[in-house]
C-alpha positions in Angstrom: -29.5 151.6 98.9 -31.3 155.1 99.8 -34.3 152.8 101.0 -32.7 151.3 104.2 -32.7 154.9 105.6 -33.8 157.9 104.3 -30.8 160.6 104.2 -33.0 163.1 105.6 -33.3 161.1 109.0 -29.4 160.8 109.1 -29.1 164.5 108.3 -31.6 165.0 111.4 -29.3 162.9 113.4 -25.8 164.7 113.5 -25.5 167.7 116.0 -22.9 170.4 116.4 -20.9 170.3 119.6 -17.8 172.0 120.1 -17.9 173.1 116.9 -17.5 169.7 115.5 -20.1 167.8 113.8 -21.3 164.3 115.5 -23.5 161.4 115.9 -24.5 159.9 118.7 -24.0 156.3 120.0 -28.2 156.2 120.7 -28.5 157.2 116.7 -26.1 155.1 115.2 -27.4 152.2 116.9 -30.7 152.9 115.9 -29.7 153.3 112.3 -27.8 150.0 112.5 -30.5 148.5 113.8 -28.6 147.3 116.8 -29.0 147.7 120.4 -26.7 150.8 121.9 -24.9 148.8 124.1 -24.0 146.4 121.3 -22.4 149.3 119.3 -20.8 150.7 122.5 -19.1 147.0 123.4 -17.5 146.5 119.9 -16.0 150.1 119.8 -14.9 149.7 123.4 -13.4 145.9 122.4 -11.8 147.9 119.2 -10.7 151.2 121.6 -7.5 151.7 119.3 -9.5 152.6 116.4 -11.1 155.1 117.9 -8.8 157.7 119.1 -10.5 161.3 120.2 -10.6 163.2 117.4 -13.0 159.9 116.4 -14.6 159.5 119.2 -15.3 161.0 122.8 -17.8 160.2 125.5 -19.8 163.9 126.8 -18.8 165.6 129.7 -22.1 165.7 132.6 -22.4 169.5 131.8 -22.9 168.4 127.5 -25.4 165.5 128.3 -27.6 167.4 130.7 -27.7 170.3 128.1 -28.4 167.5 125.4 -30.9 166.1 127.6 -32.6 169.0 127.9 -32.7 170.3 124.0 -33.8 166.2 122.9 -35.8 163.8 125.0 -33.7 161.4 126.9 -35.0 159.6 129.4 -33.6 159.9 133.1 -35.9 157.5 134.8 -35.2 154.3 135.3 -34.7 151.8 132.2 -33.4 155.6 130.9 -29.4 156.0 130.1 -27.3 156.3 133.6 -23.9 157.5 131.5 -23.3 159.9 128.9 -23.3 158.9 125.5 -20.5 158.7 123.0 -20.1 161.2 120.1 -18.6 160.1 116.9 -16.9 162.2 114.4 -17.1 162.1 110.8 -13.9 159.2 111.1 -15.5 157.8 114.1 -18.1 156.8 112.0 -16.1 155.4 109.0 -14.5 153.7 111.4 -17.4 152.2 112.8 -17.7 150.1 110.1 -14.9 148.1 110.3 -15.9 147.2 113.7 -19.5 146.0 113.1 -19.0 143.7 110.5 -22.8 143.3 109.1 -23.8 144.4 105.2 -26.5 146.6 106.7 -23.9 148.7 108.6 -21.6 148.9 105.5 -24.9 150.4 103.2 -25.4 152.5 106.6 -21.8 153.9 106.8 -21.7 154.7 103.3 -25.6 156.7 103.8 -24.1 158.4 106.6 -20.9 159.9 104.7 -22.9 161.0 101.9 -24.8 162.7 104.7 -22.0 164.4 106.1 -20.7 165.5 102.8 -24.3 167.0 101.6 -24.0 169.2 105.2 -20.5 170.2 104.2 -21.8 171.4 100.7 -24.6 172.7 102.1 -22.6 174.7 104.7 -20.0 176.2 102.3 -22.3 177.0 100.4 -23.7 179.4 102.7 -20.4 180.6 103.3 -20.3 182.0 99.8 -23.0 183.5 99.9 -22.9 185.4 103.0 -19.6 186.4 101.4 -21.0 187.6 98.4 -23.9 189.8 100.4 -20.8 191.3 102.0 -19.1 192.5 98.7 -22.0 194.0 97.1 -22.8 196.1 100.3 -19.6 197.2 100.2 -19.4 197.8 96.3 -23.3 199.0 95.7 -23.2 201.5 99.0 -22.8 204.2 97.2 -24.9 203.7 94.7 -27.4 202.7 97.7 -27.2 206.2 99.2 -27.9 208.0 95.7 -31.3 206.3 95.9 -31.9 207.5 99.8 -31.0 211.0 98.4 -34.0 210.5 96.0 -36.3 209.8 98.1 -35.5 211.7 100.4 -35.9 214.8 98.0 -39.6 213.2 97.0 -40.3 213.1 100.5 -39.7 216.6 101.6 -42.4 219.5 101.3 -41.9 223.4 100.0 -42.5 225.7 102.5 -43.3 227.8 99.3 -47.3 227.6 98.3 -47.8 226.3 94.4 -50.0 227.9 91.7 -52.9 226.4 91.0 -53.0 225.1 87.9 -56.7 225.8 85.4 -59.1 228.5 85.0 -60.4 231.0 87.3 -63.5 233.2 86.9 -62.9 236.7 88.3 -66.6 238.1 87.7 -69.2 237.8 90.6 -71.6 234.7 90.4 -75.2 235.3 90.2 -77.3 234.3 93.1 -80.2 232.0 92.3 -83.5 231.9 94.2 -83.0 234.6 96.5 -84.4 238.0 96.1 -82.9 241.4 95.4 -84.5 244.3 96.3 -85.3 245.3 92.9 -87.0 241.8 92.1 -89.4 242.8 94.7 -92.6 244.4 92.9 
């Protein structure tokens, strides 16, 4: 089933808006392998199913910013209205409404999708949680350390002894002459 679409390209394919995460109407279609205004004409024949929290067409201020962060054409033969967002249940729901086996295999791609971002998300969550617990448990331990190294780090004022030998008698000079050498 994973060879229809690969989950990666569906995972590319949902954006965070409002905090919630969606798919847009372009994307589905494109994953259904159906034209966008065939998607948008069953859901708007099927408008019952698909209350907000499912589904929501952008404001002009969210599809200009969208246009700007993804290509989307403004030219002509380009989209002249927003596009629709579908949540999580949107989607689900979409499959009821386009009644093909290659939407059904699609639908279930694009919840298993969803599910691996959830995981994937929480995930994260734990771990920035467990950062946050050993910083607060291993801080003092932490500044022990900095002590250290700080000690290493500083310099005695104080000169050392010099460690060894040292000759106290005075050194011969070779190959200059004394005046008693010189007869």
């Amino acid at each position: 089933m994973s060879g229809i679409v690969p989950i990666e390209r569906i995972a590319n394919k949902i954006y965070l808006m409002g905090g919630m995460k969606v798919m847009l109407d372009r994307d589905l279609a494109e994953l259904y392998d159906v034209e966008t205004r065939t998607l948008v004409q069953a859901v708007k024949r099927n408008k019952q199913r698909f209350p907000p929290d499912f589904m929501f067409q952008l404001s002009k201020d969210e599809f200009d910013s969208l246009r700007s962060q993804i290509v989307i054409s403004k030219g002509r033969g380009g989209r002249r209205y927003p596009p629709y967002a579908f949540t999580e249940q949107g989607v689900a729901m979409l499959s009821s409404v386009l009644n093909s086996d290659r939407a059904i295999q699609v639908n279930i791609l694009i919840m298993r999708a969803f599910t691996q971002l959830r995981k994937m998300l929480s995930t994260h969550e734990d771990l920035k949680r467990k950062i946050e617990s050993m910083e607060e448990k291993y801080d003092q331990q932490f500044q022990i350390v900095f002590e250290a190294i700080k000690q290493l780090l500083e310099t005695d004022e104080t000169p050392k002894k010099k460690i060894g030998f040292t000759v106290k008698e005075k050194q011969k000079t070779y190959g200059k002459r004394t005046k008693k050498s010189k007869k």
